[in-house]
N, C-alpha and C positions, 0 to 999 in steps of 0.2 A: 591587478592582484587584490586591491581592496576591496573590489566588487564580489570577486571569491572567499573571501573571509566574511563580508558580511551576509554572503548567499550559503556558508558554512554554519555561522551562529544562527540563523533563520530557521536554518532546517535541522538545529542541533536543538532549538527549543521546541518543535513542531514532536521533534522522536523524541521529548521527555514529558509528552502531554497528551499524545494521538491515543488513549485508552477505547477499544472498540472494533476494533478489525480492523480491514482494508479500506472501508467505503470509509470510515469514521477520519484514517491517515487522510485520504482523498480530499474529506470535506476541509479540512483544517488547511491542508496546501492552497484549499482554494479561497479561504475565508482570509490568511495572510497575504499572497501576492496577488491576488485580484480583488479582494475587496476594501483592504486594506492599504495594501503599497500601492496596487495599482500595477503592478508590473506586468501582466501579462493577462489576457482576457479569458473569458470562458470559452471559447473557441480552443485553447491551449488543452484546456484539463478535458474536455470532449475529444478531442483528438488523442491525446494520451490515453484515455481511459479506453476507445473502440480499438487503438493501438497493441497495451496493453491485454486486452483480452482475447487478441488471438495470436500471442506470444506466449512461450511457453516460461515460468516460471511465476514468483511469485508480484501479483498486478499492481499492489500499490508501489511498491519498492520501483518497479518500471514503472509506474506514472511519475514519481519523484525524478528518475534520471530524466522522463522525458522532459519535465519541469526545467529541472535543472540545465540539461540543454538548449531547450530556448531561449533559459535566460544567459551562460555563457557558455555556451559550447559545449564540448565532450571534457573537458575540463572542468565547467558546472555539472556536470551528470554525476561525473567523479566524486565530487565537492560532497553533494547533495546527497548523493546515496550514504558515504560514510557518515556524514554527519546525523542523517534523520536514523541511522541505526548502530550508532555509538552508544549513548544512553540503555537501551535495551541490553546491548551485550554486556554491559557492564552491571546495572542490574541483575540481572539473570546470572552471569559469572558467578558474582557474590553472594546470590543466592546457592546456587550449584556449590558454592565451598562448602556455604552453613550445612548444609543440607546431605553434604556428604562427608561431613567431619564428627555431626553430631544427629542426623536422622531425624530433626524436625523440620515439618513446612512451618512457613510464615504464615500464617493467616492474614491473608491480604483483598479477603472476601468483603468486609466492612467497608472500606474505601473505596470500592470496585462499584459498591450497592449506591456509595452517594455520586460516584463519577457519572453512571447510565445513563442518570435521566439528562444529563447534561449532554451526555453523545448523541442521546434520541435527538436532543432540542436543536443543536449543531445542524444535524442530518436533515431535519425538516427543514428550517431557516434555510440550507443551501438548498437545497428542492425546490423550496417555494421560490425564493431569491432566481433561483435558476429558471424554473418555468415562469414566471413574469414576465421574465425577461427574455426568452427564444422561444416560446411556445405564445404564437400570434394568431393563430387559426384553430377552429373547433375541432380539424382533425388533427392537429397537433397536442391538443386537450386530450382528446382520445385516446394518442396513442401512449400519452402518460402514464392514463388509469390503464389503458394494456397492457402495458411494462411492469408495472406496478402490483397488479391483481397476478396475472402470470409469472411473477417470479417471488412473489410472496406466497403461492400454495404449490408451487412447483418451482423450488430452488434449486440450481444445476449451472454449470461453467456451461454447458451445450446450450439451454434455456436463454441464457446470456447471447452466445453466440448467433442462435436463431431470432433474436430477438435486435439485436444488432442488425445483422442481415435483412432482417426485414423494415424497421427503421432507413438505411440503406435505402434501399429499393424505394420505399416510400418517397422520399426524398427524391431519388433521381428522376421517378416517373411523372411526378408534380412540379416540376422543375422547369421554369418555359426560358430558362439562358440555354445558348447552342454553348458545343463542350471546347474548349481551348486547351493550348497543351506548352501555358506561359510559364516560368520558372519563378520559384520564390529567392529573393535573394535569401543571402544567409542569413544564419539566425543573428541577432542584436548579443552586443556585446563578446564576440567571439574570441577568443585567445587562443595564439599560441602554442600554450600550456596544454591545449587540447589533442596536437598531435604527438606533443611527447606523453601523456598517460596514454592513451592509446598502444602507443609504443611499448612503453614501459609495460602495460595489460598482457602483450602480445609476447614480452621477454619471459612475465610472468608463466606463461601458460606452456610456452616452449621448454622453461624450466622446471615444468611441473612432471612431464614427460619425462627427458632428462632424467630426473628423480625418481619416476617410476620405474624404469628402466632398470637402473641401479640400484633401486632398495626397496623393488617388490613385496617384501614382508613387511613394509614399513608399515605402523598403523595409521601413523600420521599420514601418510602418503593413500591409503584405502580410505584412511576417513575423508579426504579430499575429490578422490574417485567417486566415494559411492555421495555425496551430497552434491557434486559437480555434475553427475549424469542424474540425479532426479530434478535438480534444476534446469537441465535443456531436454527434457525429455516429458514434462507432465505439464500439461495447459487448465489452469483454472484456480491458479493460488491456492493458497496454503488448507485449506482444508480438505482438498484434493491429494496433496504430498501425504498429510496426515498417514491414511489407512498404508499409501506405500512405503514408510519412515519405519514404521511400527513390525509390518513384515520383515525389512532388512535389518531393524535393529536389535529388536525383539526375537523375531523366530529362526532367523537365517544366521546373522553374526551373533547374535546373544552377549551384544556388548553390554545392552541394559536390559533391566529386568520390567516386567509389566507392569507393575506397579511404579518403578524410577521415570518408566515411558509417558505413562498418567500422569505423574507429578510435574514433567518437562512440560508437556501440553499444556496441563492448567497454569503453568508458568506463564507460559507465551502467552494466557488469555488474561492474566491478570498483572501483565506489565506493560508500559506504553508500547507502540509499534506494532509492526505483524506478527501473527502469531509462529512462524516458521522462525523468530530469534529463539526459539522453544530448542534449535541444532547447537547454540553457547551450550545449552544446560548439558546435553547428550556428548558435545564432544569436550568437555569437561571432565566428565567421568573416566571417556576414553584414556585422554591425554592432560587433562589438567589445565593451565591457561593458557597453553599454544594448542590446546585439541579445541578451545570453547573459540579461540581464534580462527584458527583453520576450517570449521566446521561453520561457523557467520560469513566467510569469507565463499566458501564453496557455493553454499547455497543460495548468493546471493549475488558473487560478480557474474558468474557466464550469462544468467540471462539479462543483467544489466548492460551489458559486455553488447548482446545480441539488440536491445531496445535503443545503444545508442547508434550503432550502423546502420539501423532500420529507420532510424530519425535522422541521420544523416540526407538517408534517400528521399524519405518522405517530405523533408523540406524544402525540395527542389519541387514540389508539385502537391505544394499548401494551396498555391493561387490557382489549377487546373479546376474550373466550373464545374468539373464531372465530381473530382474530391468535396470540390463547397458542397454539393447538391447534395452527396451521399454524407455528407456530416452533419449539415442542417437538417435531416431525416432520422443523424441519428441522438441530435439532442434530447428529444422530446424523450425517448428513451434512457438517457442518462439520466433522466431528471426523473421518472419510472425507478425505476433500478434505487436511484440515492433514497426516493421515499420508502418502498420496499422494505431495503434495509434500517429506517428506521423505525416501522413499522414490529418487523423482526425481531429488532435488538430492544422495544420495547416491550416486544409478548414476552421473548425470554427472560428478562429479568424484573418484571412486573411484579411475581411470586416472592421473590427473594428479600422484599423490603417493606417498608409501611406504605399501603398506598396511600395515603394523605401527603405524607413528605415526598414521596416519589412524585407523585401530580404534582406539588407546589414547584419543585425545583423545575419540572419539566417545563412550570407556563413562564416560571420566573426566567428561566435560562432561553426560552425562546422569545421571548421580550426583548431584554440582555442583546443579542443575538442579531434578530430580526431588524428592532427600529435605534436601537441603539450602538449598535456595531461594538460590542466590549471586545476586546481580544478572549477568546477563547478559553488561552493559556490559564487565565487568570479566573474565570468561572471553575475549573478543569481543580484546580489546586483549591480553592475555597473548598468544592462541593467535597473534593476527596475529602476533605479535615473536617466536614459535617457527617460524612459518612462515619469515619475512626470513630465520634462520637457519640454520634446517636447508635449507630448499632454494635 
């Protein structure tokens, strides 16, 4: 139990700091338990992340459970997930109050502008850190800048997928081990506790039915349905959910209005975590603090729900030659992808700030970062409170 608590507080400080999307949550999971604690390798967060991206729901929130499972079971998954998206929903909630008690946003754009160049710096540091380190051959160099250039002028969840895929293949057909079909034991640290959440998950969901059944007009009960089915039903994380959120919120239910729908979104982009905790602010409105609850919840356990069954499976056949082959193919690719996106998150908010202060923080915090190993956390919280200020 201790190990859960403190794989709880880890991942409670990670969701009060992850400012930057998916890839940004990604880099920080991997910057504290593999570079830092040491707990688990980059073998982990590669196999999560190729995991992850042909599971349907939102990818870092399943990279965090896969995470979490590794390190204790479906009971760390558990752990992990609430904890790195506690912070946001509360955030966000209290935002949602002000917001619709008295109709002004926060402006929360100034701390956002000194955070960026810190998430850029993160995102390279693990790039480079990463390709160093698994990328040992000039066609593995290669398929870097492939991943890289390719999903930086052509951004897509399928782009991702093909790009995986072919990573994959890479890997298996350069591959000279014959294929084995050995079992991995289970994961380190496992508890208990893991088959009663699971259970418990499984009572949850049979009482959700149950409830439907009997109180069909609920709203609470539709706003559980309709963010439950865009969670196991859309592949590509949350900016993908976006445009289908927006049709069932906006034109079809007309819970919220277009303008309320924009202010959620920018929400979700300018508060720690993924941008899909943007469902607190929307079911807020609905239902108040058991709508912005049920609506975090929906959107969030089924495919977590599906990522740790699927880690169940897949850890029985971590050690199969065929899985190494087709992972080590797909590194060089993750480490593509994470540059990419920092590459990205630097065009877009490059405009937004001074470029003198944006460049300094950027070489300052990959320095930081890079040879000095600072925790994150603590660059993340400075740069915000130079941002408040200077802009």
């Amino acid at each position: 139990m201790p190990k859960l608590v403190k794989l709880f507080a880890g991942f409670l400080l990670l969701g009060s700091t992850s400012f930057g999307g998916y890839m940004a949550l990604i880099a920080m999971v991997r910057e504290k338990f593999v570079n830092k604690e040491k707990l688990i390798d980059d073998d982990i967060i590669t196999e999560g992340i190729a995991i992850a991206s042909f599971l349907p729901g939102p990818v870092a929130v399943n990279v965090v459970a896969y995470t979490g499972y590794m390190l204790a079971g479906a009971a760390g998954a558990v752990v992990s997930v609430i904890a790195v998206l506690l912070p946001s929903l509360v955030l966000i909630t209290l935002f949602a109050a002000l917001y619709f008690s008295y109709g002004e946003q926060v402006n929360a754009h100034a701390v956002l502008n000194g955070i960026m160049p810190v998430i850029v710096a993160l995102l390279l540091s693990v790039g480079v850190t990463m390709g160093l380190k698994n990328a040992k051959k000039i066609s593995d160099w290669l398929m870097v800048a492939f991943a890289a250039v390719i999903f930086l002028f052509f951004p897509g969840y399928g782009i991702i997928i093909g790009l995986l895929l072919v990573g994959s293949l890479k890997g298996i057909v350069l591959s000279e081990k014959k294929t084995s079909f050995s079992e991995q034991p289970a994961p380190p640290f496992k508890y208990p506790y893991g088959s009663v959440a699971i259970f418990a998950c499984l009572l949850c969901i049979i009482a959700y039915f149950v409830v439907q059944y009997l109180f069909p007009e609920s709203s609470g009960v539709r706003l559980f349905s309709i963010f439950s089915s865009v969670s196991l039903t859309l592949f590509g994380g949350g900016y993908v959910m976006v445009p289908v959120l927006k049709s069932i919120l906006v034109d079809k239910t007309q819970w919220v209005t277009l303008n309320e729908f924009l202010v959620g979104i920018s929400v979700g982009q300018i508060t720690p975590g993924p941008i899909l905790v943007s469902a607190a602010f929307f079911g807020y409105k609905i239902e108040g603090i058991i709508g912005a609850v049920i609506a975090t919840v929906a959107i969030f356990l089924p495919s977590s729900l599906l990522m740790i069954m699927v880690s169940k499976f897949f850890s029985h056949y971590r050690s199969n030659r065929f899985v190494q082959a087709a992972l080590a193919g797909i590194k060089p690719v993750v480490v593509g992808l994470i540059l990419a996106a920092a590459f990205a998150l630097f065009g877009t908010y490059w405009s937004n700030g001074n470029a003198v202060i944006t460049s300094t923080l950027l070489v300052i915090s990959f320095m930081l970062f890079f040879w000095f190993k600072v925790n994150p956390a603590i660059v993340v919280v400075l740069s915000g409170l130079l941002g408040y200020l200077v802009y």
